[in-house]
C-alpha positions as CSV (number, residue, x, y, z in Angstrom):
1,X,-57.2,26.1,33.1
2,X,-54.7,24.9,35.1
3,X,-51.7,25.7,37.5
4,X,-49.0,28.2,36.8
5,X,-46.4,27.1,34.0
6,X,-48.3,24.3,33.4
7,X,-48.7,25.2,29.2
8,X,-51.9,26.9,28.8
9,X,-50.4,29.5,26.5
10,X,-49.6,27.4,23.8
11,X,-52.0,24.8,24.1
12,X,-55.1,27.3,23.6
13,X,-53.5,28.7,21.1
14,X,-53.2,25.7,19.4
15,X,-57.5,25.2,20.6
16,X,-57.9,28.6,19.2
17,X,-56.8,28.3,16.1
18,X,-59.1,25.3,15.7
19,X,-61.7,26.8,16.4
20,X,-61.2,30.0,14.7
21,X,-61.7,31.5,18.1
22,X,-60.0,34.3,20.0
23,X,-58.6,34.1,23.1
24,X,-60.1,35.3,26.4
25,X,-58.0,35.6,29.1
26,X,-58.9,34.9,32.8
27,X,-56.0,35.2,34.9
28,X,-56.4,38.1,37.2
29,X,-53.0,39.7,36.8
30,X,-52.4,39.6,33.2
31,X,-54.8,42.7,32.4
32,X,-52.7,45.0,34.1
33,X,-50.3,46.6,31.3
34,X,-47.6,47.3,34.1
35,X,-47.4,43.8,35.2
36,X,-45.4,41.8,32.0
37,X,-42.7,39.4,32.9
38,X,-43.5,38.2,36.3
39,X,-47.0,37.4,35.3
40,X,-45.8,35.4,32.2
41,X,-48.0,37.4,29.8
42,X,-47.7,35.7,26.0
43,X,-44.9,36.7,24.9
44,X,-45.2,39.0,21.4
45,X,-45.8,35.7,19.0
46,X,-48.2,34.0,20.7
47,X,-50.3,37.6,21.2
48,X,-49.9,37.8,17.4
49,X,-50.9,34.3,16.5
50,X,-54.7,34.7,17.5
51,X,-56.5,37.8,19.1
52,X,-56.3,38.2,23.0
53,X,-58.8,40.0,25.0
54,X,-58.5,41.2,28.6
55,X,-54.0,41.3,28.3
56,X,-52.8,44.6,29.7
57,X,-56.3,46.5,29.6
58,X,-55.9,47.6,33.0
59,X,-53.8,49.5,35.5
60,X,-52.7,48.3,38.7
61,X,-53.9,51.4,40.1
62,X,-58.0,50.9,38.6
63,X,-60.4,49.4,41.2
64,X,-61.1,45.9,39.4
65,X,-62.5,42.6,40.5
66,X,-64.0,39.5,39.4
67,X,-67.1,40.9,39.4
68,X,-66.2,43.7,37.1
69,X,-64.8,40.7,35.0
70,X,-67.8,39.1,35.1
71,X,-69.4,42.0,33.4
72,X,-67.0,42.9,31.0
73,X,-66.2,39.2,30.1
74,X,-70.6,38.5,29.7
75,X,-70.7,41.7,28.0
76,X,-67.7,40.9,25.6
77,X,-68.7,36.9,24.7
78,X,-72.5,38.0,23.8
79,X,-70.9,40.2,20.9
80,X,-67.9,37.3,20.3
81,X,-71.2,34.9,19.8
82,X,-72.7,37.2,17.0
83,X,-69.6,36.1,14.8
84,X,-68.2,32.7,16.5
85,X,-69.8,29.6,17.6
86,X,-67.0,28.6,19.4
87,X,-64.8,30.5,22.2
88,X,-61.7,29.4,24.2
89,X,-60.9,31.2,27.3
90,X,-57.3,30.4,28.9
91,X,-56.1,31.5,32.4
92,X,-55.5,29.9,35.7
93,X,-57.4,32.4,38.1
94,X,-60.0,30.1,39.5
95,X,-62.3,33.2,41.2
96,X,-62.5,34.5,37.3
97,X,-63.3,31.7,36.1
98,X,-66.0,30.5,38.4
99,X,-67.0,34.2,38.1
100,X,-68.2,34.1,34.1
101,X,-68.6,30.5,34.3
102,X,-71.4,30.1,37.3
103,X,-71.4,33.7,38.6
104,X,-70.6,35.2,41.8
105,X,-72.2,34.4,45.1
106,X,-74.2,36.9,47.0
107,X,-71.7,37.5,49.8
108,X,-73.0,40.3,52.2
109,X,-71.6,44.2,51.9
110,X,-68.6,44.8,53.3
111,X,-68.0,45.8,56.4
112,X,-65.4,48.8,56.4
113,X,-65.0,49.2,60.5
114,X,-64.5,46.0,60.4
115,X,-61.9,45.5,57.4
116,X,-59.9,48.6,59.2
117,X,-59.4,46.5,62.3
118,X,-58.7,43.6,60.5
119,X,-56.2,45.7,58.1
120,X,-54.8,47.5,61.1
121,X,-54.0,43.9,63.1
122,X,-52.4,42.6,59.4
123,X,-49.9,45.5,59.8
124,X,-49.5,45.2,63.4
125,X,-49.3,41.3,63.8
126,X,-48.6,39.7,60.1
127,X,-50.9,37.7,58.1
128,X,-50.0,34.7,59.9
129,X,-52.1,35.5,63.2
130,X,-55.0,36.2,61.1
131,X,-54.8,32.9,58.9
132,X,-54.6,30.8,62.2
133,X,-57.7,32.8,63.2
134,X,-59.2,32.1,60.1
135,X,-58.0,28.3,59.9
136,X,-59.9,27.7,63.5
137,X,-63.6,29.4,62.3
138,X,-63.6,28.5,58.3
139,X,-60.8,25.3,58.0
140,X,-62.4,25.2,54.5
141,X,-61.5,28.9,53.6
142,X,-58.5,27.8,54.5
143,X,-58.0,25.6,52.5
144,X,-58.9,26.9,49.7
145,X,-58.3,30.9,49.4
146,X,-55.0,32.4,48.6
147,X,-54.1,32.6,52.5
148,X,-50.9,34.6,51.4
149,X,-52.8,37.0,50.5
150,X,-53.5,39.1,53.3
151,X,-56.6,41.1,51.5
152,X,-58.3,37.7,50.8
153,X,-57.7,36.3,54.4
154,X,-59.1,39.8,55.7
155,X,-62.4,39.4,53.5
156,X,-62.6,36.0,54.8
157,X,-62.7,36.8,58.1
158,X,-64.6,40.0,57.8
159,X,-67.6,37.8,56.5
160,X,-67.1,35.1,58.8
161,X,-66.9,37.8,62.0
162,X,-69.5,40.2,60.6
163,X,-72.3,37.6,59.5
164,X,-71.2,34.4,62.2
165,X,-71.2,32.4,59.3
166,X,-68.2,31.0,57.6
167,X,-67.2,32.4,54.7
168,X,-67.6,29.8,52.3
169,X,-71.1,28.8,53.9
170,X,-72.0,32.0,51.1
171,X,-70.1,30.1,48.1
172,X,-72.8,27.2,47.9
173,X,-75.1,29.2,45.6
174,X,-76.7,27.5,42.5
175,X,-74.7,28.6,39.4
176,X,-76.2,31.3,37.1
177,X,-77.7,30.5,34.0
178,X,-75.4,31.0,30.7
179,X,-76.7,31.2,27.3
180,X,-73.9,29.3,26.5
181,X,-72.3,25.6,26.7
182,X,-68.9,25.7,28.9
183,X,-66.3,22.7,28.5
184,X,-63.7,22.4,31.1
185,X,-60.3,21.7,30.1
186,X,-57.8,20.8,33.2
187,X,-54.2,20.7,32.1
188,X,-51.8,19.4,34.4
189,X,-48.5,17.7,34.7
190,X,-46.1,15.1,36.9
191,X,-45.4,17.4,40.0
192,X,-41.7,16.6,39.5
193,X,-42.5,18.2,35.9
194,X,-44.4,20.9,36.4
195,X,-41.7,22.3,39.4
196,X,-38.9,22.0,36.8
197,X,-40.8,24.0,34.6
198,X,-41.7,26.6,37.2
199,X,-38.0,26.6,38.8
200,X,-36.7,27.5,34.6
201,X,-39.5,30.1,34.5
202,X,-38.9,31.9,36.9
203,X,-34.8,31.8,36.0
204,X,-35.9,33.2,32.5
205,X,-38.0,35.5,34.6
206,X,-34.7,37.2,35.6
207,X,-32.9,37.8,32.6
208,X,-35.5,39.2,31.1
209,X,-35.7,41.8,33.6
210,X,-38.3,41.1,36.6
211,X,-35.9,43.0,38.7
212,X,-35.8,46.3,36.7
213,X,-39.8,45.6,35.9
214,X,-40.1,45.1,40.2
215,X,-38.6,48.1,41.1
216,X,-40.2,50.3,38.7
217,X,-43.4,49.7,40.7
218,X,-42.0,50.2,43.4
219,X,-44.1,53.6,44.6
220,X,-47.2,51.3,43.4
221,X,-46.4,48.5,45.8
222,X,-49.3,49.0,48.0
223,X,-51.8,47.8,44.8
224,X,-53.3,44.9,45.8
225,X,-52.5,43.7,42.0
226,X,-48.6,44.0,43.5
227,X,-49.5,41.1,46.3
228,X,-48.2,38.8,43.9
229,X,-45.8,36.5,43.7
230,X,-42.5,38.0,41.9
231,X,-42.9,41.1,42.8
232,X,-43.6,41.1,46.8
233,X,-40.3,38.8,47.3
234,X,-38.1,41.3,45.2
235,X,-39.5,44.1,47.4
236,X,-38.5,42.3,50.2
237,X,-34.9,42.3,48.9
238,X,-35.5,46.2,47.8
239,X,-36.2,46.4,51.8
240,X,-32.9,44.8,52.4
241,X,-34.6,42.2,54.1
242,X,-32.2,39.5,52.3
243,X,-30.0,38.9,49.6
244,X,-31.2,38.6,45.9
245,X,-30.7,34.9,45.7
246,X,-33.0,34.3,48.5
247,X,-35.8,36.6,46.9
248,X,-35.4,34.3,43.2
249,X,-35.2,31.0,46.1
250,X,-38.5,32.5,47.4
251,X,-40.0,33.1,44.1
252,X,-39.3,29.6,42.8
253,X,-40.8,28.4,46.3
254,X,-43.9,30.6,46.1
255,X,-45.0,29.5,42.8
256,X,-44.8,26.2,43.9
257,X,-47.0,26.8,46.6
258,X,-49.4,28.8,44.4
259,X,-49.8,26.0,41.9
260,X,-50.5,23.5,44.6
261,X,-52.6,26.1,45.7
262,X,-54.6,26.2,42.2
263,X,-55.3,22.3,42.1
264,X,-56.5,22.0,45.3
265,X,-59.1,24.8,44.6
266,X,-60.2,23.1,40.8
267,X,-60.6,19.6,43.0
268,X,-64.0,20.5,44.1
269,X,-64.9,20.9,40.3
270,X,-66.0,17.7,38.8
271,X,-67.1,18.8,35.9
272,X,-63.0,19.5,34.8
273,X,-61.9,17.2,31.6
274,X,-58.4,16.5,32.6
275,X,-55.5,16.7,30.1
276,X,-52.0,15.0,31.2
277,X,-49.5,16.9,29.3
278,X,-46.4,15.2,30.4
């Protein structure tokens, strides 16, 4: 694991072959086949250097969650374990990970008169009134959920409003029991480093074609798969909103953010090996 454009391609790859292991992916955008460039999926060689599971096994139009990942991913391992003793599973979506790795919390049923007031005030207001709302009755939701992310800020306060109980009061549960052994592996970089690399990566983004790739999804960009960065800053510019320079500006900044985002959520983990790969 670890933040965005940090290396985690090649380096379990490199664990992988090792191991004699296949790869299981855990980032939460990479198994939707319409998403490729501006969710940095391995690029054809590194696909074809060891076997990849959950890459572009989904639309962005399927219902999917961690929980469904949880399921597949438990269902998936306990056959990979007939035939390997060892498994390496890459990605840098925290919520899957903690998903297979300690399960999912029992977080009460949703509440849908609720989450269509909430929804209705995120079109009506912005995000940004309900993250405030949300920083003042669960500070640590705050600072720790994607809060640009206007579906996770409305589940966060849908529990927290519905329950009167913070949110991440229901994220202390024990971990599940795995028939397994799980080793953490952090990778990380100088920040300096790892922004260079996200600044290049998001340059080689565009001439490979995440503007073509963007608007061909346009009609889909209501997808909650599409709240991502890349894509939602090129809409903008689709809008008119502003030039292109400022949507790749806002891309570079964004990913920033998100991989700052990433090692603040994996903190709380102490159980993380970390791997400095400057």
């Amino acid at each position: 694991m670890g933040p965005t454009a940090v290396g985690k391609s090649d380096f379990a790859i490199e664990r992988a072959k090792a191991a004699g292991s296949p790869i299981i992916n855990c980032d939460s955008r990479q198994i939707y086949k319409e998403m490729r460039i501006g969710v940095a999926r391995p690029t054809e060689a590194q696909l074809a250097a060891v076997p990849h599971y959950f890459i572009a096994t989904h639309s962005v139009q399927d219902y999917y969650t961690a929980g469904l990942f949880e399921l597949e991913a438990l269902s998936l391992l306990e056959e990979l374990f007939k035939s390997h003793d060892t498994l390496v599973m890459a990605g840098g979506s925290g919520f899957y990970i903690d998903a297979l790795c300690n399960g999912l919390d029992d977080f009460p049923a949703a509440d849908l008169e609720l989450r269509e007031q909430l929804t209705a005030r995120l079109e009506a207001e912005g995000v940004e009134s309900l993250r405030k709302e949300l920083k003042f009755l669960d500070p640590a939701s705050y600072d720790t959920i994607d809060i640009a992310n206007g579906q996770r800020v409305i589940r966060a306060l849908e529990v927290t409003l519905s329950t009167g109980r913070p949110f991440s009061s229901f994220k202390s549960a024990p971990a599940k029991a795995r028939p397994f052994a799980i080793e953490k592996i952090g990778l990380r970089r100088d920040r300096a480093q790892l922004y260079s690399r996200i600044d290049r990566r998001v340059d080689q983004m565009m001439e490979e074609g995440l503007e073509a790739e963007a608007r061909g999804l346009l009609p889909l960009r209501d997808r909650p798969a599409l709240n991502t960065v890349g894509y939602k800053e090129l809409f903008g510019y689709f809008d008119g909103e502003y030039p292109l320079e400022e949507a790749v500006r806002l891309i570079k900044r964004n990913s920033r953010h998100y991989a700052k985002k990433q090692m603040t959520y994996w903190r709380r983990d102490s159980s993380i090996n970390w791997i400095d790969l400057d």
